[in-house]
PARO-117949 format. One record per residue: x, y, z of N, C-alpha, C in turn; residue in one letter. Coordinates in steps of 0.1 Angstrom, whole numbers. Example, Ala and Ser with C-alpha at 12.3 -4.5 7.8 and 13.67 -1.06 7.14 Angstrom:
2
    n.xx    n.yy    n.zz   ca.xx   ca.yy   ca.zz    c.xx    c.yy    c.zz   code
     132     -57      78     123     -45      78     132     -33      78      A
     128     -22      71     137     -11      71     129       0      79      S
END
This chain:
280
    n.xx    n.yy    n.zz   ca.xx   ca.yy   ca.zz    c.xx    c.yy    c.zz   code
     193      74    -136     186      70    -124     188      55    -121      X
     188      50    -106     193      34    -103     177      35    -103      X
     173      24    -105     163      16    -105     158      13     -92      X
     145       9     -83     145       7     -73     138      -2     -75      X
     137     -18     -73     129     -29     -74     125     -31     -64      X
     109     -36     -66     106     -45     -54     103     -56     -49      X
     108     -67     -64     106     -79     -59     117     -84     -49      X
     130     -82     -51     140     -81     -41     137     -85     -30      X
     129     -67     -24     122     -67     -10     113     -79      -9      X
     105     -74     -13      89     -88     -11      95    -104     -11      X
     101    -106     -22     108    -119     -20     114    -120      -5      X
     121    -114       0     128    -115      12     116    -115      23      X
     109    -109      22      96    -107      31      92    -116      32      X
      85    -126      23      80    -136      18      90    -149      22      X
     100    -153      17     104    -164      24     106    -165      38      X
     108    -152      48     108    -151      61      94    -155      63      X
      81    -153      60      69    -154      66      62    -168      63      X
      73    -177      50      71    -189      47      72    -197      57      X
      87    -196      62      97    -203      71      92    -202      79      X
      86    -188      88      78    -189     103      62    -195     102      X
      54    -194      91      45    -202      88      42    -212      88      X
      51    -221      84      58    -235      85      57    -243      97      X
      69    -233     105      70    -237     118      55    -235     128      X
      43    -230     123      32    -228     132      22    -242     129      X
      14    -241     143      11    -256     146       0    -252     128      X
      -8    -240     139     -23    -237     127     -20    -226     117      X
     -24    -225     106     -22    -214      95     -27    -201      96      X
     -21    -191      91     -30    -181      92     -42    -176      83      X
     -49    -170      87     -63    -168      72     -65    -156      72      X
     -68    -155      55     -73    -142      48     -83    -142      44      X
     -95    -134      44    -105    -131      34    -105    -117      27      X
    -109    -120      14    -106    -112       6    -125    -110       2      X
    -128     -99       0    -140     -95      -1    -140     -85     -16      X
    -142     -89     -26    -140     -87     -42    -157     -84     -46      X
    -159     -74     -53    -170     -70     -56    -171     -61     -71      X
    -176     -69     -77    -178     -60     -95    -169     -66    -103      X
    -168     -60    -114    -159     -65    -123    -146     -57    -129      X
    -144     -47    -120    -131     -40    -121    -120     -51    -129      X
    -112     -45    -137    -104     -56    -143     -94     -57    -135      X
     -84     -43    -127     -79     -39    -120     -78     -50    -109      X
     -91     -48    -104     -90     -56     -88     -86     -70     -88      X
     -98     -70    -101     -95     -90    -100     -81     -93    -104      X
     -70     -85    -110     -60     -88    -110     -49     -86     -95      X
     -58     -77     -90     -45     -75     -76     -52     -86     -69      X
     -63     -91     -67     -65    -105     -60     -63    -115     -65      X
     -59    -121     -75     -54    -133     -83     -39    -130     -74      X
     -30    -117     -77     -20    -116     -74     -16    -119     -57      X
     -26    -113     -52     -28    -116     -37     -28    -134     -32      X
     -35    -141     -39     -36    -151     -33     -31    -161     -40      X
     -25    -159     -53     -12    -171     -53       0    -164     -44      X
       3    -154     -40      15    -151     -29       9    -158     -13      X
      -5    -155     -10      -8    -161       2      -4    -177       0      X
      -9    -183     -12     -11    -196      -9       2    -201     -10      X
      12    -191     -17      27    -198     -16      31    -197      -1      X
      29    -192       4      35    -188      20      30    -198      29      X
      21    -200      25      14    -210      35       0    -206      44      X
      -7    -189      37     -19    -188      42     -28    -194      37      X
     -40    -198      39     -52    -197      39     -59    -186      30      X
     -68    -192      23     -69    -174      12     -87    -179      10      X
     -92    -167      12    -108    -176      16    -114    -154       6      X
    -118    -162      -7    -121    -149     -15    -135    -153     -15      X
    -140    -144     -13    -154    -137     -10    -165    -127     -26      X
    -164    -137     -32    -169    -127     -46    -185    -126     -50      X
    -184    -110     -50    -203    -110     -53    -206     -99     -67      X
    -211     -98     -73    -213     -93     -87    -218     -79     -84      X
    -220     -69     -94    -218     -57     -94    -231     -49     -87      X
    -239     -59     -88    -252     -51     -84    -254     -58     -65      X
    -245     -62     -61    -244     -65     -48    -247     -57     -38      X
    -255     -54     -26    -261     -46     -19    -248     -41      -9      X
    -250     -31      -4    -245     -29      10    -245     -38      23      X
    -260     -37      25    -264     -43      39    -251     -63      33      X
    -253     -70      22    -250     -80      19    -235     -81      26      X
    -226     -70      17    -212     -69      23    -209     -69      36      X
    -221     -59      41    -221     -56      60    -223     -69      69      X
    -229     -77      58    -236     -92      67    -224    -100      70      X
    -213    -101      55    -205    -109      56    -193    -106      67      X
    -191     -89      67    -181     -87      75    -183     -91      93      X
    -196     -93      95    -196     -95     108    -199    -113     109      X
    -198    -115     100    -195    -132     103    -179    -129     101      X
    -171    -129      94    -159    -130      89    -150    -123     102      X
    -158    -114     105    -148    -107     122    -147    -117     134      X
    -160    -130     133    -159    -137     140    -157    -150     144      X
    -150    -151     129    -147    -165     121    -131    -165     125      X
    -129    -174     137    -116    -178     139    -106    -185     132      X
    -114    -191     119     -99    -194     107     -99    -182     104      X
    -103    -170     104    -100    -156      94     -95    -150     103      X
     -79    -147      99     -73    -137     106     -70    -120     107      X
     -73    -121      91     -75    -110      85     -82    -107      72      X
     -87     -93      71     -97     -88      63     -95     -81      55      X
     -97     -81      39     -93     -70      34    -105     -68      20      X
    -110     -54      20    -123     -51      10    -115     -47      -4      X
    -115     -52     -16    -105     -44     -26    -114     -35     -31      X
    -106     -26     -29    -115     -14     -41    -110      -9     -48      X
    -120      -8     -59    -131      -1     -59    -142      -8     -58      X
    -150      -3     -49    -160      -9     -45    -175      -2     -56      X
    -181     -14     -61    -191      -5     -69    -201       2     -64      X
    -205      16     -73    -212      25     -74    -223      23     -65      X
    -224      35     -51    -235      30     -42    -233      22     -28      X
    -221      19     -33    -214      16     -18    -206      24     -16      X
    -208      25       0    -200      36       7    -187      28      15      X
    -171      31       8    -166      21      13    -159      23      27      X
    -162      39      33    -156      39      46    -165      33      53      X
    -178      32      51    -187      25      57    -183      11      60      X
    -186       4      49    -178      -9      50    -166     -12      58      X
    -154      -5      53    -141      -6      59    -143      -4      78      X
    -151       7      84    -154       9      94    -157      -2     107      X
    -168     -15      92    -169     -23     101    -163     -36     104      X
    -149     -34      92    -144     -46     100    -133     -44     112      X
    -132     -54     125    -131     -53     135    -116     -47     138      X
    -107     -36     138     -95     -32     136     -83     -41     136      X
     -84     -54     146     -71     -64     149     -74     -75     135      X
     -82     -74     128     -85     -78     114     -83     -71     103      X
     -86     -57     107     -79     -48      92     -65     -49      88      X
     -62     -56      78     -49     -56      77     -42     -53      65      X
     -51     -44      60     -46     -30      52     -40     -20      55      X
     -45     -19      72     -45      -5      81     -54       5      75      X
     -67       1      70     -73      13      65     -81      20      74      X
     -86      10      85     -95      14      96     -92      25     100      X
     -99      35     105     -97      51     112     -86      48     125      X
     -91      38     135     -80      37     146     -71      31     141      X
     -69      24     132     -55      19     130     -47      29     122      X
     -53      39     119     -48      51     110     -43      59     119      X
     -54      62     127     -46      74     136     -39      69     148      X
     -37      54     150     -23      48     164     -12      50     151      X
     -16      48     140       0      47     131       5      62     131      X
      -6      70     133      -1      88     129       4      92     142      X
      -1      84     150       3      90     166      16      83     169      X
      18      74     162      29      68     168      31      53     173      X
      20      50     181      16      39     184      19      25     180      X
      24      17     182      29       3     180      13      -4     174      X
       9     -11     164      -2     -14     158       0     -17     139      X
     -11     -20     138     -12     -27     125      -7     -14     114      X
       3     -15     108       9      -3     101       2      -6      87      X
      -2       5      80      -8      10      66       2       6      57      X
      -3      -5      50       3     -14      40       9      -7      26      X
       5       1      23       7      10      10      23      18      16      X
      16      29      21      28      35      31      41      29      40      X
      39      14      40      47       8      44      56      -1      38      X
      51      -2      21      61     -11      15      65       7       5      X
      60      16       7      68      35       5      83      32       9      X
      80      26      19      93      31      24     101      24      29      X
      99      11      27     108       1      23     117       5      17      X
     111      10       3     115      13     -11     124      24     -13      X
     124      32      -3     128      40       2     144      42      11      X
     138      31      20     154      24      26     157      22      16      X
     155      13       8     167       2       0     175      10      -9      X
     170      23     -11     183      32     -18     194      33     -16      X
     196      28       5     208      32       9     212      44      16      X
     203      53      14     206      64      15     200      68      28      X
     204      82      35     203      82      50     188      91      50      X
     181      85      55     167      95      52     166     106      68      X
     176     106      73     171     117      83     176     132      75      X
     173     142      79     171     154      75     168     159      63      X
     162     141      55     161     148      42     152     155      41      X
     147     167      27     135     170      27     126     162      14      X
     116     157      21     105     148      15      94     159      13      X
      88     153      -2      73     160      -6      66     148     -10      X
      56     149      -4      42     138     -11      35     146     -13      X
      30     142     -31      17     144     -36       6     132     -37      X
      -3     138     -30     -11     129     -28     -25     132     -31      X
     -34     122     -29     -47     126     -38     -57     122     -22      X
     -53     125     -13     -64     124      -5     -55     133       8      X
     -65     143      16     -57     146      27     -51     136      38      X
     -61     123      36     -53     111      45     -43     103      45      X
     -41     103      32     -27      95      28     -21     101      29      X
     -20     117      28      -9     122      30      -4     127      44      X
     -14     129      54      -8     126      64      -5     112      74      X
      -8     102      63      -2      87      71      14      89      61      X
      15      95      55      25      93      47      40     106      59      X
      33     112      56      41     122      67      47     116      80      X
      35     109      82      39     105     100      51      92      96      X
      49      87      83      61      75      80      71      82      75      X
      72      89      74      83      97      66      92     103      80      X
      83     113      87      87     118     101      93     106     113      X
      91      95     110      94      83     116     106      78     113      X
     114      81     101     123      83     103     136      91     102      X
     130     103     105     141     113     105     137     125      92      X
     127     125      80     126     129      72     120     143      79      X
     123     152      67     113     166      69     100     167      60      X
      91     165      61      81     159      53      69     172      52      X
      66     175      39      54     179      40      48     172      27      X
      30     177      23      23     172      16      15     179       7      X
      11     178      -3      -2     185     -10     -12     176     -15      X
     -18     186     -26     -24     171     -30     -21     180     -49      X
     -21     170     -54     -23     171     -65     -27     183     -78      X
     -41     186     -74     -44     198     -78     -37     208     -72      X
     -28     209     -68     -20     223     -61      -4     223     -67      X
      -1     211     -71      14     211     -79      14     226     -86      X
       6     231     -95      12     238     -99      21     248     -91      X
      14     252     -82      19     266     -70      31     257     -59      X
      33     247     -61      43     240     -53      58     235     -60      X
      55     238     -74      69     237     -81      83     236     -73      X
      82     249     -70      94     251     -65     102     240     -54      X
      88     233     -40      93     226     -35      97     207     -36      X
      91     210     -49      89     195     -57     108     196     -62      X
     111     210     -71     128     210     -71     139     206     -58      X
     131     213     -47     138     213     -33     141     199     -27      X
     130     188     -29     130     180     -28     142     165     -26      X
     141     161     -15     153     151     -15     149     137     -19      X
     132     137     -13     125     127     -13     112     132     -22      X
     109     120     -32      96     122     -40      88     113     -35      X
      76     113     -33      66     104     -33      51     109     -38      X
      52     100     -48      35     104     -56      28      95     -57      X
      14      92     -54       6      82     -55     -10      88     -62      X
     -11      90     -70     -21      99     -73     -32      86     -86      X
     -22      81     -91     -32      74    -103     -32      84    -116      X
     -18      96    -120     -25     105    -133      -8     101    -136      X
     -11      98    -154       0      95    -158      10     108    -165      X
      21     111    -159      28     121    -167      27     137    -160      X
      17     132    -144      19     144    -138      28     152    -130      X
      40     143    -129      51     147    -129      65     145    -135      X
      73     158    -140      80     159    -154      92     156    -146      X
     102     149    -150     115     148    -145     126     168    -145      X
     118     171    -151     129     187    -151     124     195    -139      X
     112     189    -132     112     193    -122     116     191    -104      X
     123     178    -110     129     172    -103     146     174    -104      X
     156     174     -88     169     176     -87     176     165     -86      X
     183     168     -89     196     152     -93     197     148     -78      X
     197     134     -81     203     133     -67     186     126     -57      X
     176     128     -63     165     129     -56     161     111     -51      X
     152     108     -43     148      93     -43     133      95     -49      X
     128      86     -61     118      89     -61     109      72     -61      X
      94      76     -55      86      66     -50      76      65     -56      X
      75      61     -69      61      66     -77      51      55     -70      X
      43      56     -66      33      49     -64      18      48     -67      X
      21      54     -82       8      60     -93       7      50    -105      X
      -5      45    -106      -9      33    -116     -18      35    -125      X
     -18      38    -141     -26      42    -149     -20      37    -164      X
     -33      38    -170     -25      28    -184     -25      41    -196      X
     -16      40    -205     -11      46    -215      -5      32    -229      X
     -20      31    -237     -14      27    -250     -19      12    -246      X
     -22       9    -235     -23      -6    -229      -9      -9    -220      X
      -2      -1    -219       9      -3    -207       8       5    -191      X
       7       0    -186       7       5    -167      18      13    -166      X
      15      32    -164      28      37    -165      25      42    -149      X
      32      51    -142      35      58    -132      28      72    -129      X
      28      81    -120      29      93    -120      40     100    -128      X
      47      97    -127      64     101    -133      64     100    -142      X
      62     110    -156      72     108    -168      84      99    -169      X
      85      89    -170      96      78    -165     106      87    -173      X
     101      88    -189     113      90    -195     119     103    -197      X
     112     110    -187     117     127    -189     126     125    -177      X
     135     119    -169     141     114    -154     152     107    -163      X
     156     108    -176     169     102    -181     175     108    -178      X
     191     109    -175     199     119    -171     202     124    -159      X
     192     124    -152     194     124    -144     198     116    -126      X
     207     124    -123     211     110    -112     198     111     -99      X
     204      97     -94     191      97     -80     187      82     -83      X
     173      77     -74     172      70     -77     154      68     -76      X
     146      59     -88     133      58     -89     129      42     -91      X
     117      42     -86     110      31     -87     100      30    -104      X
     104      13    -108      94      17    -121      84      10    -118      X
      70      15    -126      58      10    -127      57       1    -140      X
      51     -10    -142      48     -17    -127      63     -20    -124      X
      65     -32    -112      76     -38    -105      82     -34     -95      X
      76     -17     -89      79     -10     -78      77     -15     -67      X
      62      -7     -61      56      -5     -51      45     -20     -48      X
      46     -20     -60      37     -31     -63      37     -47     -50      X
      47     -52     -55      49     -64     -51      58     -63     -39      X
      58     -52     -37      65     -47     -19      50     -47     -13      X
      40     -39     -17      25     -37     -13      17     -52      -7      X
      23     -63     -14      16     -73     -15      24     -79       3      X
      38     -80      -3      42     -87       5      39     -80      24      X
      32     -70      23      33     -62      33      22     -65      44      X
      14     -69      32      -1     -73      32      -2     -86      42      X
       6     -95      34       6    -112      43      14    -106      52      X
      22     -96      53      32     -97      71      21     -96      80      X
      13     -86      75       1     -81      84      -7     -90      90      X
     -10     -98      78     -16    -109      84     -12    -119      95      X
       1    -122      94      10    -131      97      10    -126     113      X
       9    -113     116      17    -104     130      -1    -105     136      X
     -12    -107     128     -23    -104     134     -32    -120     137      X
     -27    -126     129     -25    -143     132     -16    -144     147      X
      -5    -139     147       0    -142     164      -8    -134     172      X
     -14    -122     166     -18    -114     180     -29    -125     189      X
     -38    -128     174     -53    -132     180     -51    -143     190      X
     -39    -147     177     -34    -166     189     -30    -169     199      X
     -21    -150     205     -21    -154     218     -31    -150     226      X
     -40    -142     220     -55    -141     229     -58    -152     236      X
     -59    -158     231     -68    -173     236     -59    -182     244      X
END
């Protein structure tokens, strides 16, 4: 299997968003809204905002401890929607126990979501629509190009652990030429057959070892975008090492999806920074 890296990508991402950052009179801003003591999170926001601050955003982190209310979060997001250094918004979750995070997510103002998690920004990206594209699913398939390989008529499977990812995942897949369908997780067993058929893999589930390389065909592209630790190491959805032998090509955990995710993140920002600026 060729390896699929993503610092490559993200690096390339990243010095373009430097260079045009540079060149802007005002900077663009982030707030990051961090809640509990997930070890997980605080690490993807450490990660987040030394890449912001290398670029040249603005990084404005928002941290409140575990026992933090709802209504508190809800207060901040409608100052922060109308806080013109803040160009964009993003809640990391897991959000602790008792908060409802579509709730939350709902209310920040969509030309600020720059995750793409918001409902409208979900469904202009499923319809088609020119708009803030879903950050996860979009550094998918980056990862995806960079194989080389011609993704129209392939056939694509995503396993997915929510019926929504998996059809934001479809509509990016169907976007460019792919034949895409989806399950979720609990159903692999009864879907073997088209996980073999498979041209394109994409898993994002969070379970380690839930899929075996023998069930996979040579030749395949695969996208693990599944994060869970084994022994104290971050492995994949993918048995990495049951995928020797065979040809195709896979993303490793960590170093995948990862740092393609991040960089995907500040574009968003960066494209929602021009939008607001030419409002005015």
């Amino acid at each position: 299997m060729k390896l699929l890296y993503g610092k490559p990508i993200a690096d390339n991402i990243l010095e373009r968003l430097k260079s045009e950052i540079a060149g802007s009179e005002k900077k663009p801003g982030l707030a990051v809204i961090l809640a509990g003591n997930d070890e997980a999170s605080r690490l993807y926001v450490s990660l987040k905002e030394k890449a912001a601050r290398e670029i040249g955003i603005e990084f404005f982190k928002h941290d409140f401890p575990d026992d933090v209310s709802e209504a508190e979060i809800l207060s901040l997001i409608n100052k922060l929607n109308s806080d013109e250094k803040v160009h964009g918004i993003i809640v990391q979750l897991p959000l602790p126990k008792g908060i409802n995070s579509n709730k939350i997510i709902s209310k920040i103002t969509p030309k600020k979501d720059v995750d793409g998690f918001h409902r409208k920004n979900v469904e202009c990206f499923i319809s088609g629509k020119q708009h803030i594209k879903p950050v996860f699913p979009s550094a998918i398939m980056l990862l995806a190009e960079s194989s080389g390989q011609d993704l129209r008529n392939k056939k694509a499977v995503v396993v997915a652990n929510s019926d929504e990812f998996g059809r934001v995942m479809v509509a990016a897949l169907s976007q460019k030429g792919a034949l895409v369908e989806y399950f979720l997780s609990t159903e692999i067993a009864s879907n073997v057959d088209k996980i073999l058929g498979a041209d394109i893999l994409v898993s994002a589930v969070g379970s380690k070892k839930l899929i075996n390389g023998k069930i996979l065909k040579n030749g395949v592209i695969i996208i693990d975008g599944g994060i869970e630790k084994e022994e104290g190491k971050v492995v994949g959805d993918v048995d990495f090492a049951s995928t020797e032998g065979k040809s195709g090509f896979i993303t490793p955990v960590p170093g995948g999806v990862g740092p393609v995710t991040i960089a995907c993140l500040l574009e968003n920002v960066y494209l929602a920074f021009k939008a607001q600026t030419k409002e005015k």
